[in-house]
C-alpha positions in Angstrom: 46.9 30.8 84.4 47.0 31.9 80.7 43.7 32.4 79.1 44.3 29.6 76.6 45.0 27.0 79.6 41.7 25.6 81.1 42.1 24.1 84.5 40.7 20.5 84.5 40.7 20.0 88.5 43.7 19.6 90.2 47.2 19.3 88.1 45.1 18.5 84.9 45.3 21.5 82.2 44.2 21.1 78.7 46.2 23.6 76.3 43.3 24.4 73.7 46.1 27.1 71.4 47.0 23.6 69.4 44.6 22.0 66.6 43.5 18.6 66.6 42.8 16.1 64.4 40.0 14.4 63.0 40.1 11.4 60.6 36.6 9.8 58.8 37.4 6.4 57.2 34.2 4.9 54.8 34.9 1.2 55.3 36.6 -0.8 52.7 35.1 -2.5 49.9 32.1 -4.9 51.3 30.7 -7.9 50.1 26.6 -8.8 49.9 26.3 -12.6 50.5 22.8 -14.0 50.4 20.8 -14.2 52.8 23.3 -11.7 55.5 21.7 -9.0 57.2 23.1 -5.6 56.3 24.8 -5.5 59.9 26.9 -8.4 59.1 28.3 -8.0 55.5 32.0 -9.0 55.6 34.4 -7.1 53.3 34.8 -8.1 49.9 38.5 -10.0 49.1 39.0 -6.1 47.0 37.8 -4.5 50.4 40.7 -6.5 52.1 43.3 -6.2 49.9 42.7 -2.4 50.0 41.8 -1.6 53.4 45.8 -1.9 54.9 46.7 0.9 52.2 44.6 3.5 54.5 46.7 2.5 57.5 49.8 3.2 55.4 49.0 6.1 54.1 48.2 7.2 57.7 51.7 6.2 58.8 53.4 8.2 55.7 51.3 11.2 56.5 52.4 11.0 60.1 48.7 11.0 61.0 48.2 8.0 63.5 44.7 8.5 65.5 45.3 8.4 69.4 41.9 7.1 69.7 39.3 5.7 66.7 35.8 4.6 67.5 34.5 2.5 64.5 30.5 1.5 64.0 29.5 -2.2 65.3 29.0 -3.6 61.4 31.5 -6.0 60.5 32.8 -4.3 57.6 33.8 -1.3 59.5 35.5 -3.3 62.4 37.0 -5.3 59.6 38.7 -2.0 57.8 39.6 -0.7 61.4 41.6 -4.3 62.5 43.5 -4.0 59.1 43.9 -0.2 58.9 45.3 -1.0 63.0 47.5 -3.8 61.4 49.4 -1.1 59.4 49.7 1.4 62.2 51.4 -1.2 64.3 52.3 -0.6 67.6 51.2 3.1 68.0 47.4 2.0 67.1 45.1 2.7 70.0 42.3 0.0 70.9 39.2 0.6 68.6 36.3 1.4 70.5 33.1 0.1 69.1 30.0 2.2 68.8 26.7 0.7 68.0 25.3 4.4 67.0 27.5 5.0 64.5 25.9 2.2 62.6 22.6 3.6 60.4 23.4 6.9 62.3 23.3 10.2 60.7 25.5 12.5 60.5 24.0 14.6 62.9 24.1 11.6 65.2 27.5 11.1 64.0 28.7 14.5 64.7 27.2 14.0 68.9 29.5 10.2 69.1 32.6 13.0 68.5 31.4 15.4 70.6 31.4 13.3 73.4 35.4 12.7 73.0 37.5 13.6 75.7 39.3 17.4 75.2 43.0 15.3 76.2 42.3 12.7 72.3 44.7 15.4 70.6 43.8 12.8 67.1 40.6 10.9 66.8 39.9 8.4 63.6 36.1 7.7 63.3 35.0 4.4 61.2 32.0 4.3 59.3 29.2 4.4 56.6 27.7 6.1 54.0 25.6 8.5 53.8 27.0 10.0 57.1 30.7 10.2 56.3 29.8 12.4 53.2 26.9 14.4 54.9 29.3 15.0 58.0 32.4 15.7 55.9 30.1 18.4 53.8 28.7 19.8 57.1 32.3 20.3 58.5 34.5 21.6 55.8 34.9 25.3 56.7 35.6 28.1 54.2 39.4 27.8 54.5 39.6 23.6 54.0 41.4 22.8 51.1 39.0 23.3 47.6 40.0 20.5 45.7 40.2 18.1 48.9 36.4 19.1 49.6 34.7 19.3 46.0 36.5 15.8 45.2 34.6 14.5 48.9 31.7 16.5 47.5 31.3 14.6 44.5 32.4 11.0 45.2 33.1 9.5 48.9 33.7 6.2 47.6 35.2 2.6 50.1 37.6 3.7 51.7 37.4 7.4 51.3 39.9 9.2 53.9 38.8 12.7 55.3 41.2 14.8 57.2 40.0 17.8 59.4 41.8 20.0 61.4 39.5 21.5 64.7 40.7 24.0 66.6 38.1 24.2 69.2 36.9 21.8 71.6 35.6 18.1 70.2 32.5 19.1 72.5 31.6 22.5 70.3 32.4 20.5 66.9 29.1 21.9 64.9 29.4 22.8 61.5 31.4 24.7 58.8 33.7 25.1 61.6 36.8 22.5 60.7 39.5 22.8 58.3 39.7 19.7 55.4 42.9 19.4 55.0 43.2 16.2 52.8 40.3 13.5 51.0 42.0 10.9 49.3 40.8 6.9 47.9 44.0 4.9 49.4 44.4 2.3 46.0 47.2 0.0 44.9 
């Protein structure tokens, strides 16, 4: 068996030559009605008029996640049912993670590491300041400048991080993906 080929138990080999792809979505645009805990704020009617344009610009780019996990806070599970809306039929089932909600990135980083080597394209749904702080702690020296100093400076609603990882989800650290595009999907 080729070096590159890692034997997974019988008939199950995982090519790890190719790169995969990791997506961060910041949530869209979030309201702040009295008296609702932070958990619960609901998108704003901007947040929901802007979140579909992340899911198109996913489907131009040709990047549709094969898996997404998105926080438990109902502005991130909003964003992900309308950024799913736009990818249509290809959109995996969202998987819901309490952790990623008031997580850091740090705790962030260990929800990803704990996806499974065959997810060749993962989208991950969540909040500030872990989006920024992970995005900062991934970028490696050959991710795209501008992409990174523009993340660097402002990661605002519905900021859109693209990596490219060539290792394993599980060995995911730091410095060690490539950013290949940050963009702020608005009409």
């Amino acid at each position: 068996m080729p070096a590159d080929v890692v034997n997974q138990g019988p008939d199950q080999h995982v090519d790890r030559t190719g790169e995969k792809t990791l997506i961060i979505l910041r949530h869209a645009k979030a309201d702040w009605p009295v008296g609702v805990p932070d958990h619960d704020r609901p998108l704003a009617g901007r947040g929901e008029r802007e979140a579909p344009l992340a899911g198109r610009w996913l489907v131009e780019q040709g990047l549709v996640p094969e898996s997404i996990v998105c926080s438990s806070a109902v502005r991130t599970r909003q964003t992900c049912m309308w950024v799913c809306s736009e990818l249509g039929e290809k959109a995996p089932t969202p998987y819901l993670d309490s952790r990623l909600y008031e997580a850091s990135a740090s705790q962030a980083l260990a929800v990803i590491n704990e996806t499974e080597e065959q997810v060749r394209s993962l989208m991950v749904v969540g909040h500030m300041p872990w989006v920024q702080e992970l995005g900062m702690r991934l970028a490696s020296v050959d991710s795209d400048e501008e992409a990174v100093m523009a993340m660097a400076e402002r990661c605002p609603t519905l900021g859109l991080q693209v990596f490219r990882v060539p290792g394993p989800w599980a060995t995911l650290d730091g410095r060690d993906a490539r950013m290949t595009h940050f963009t702020v999907p608005r009409p």
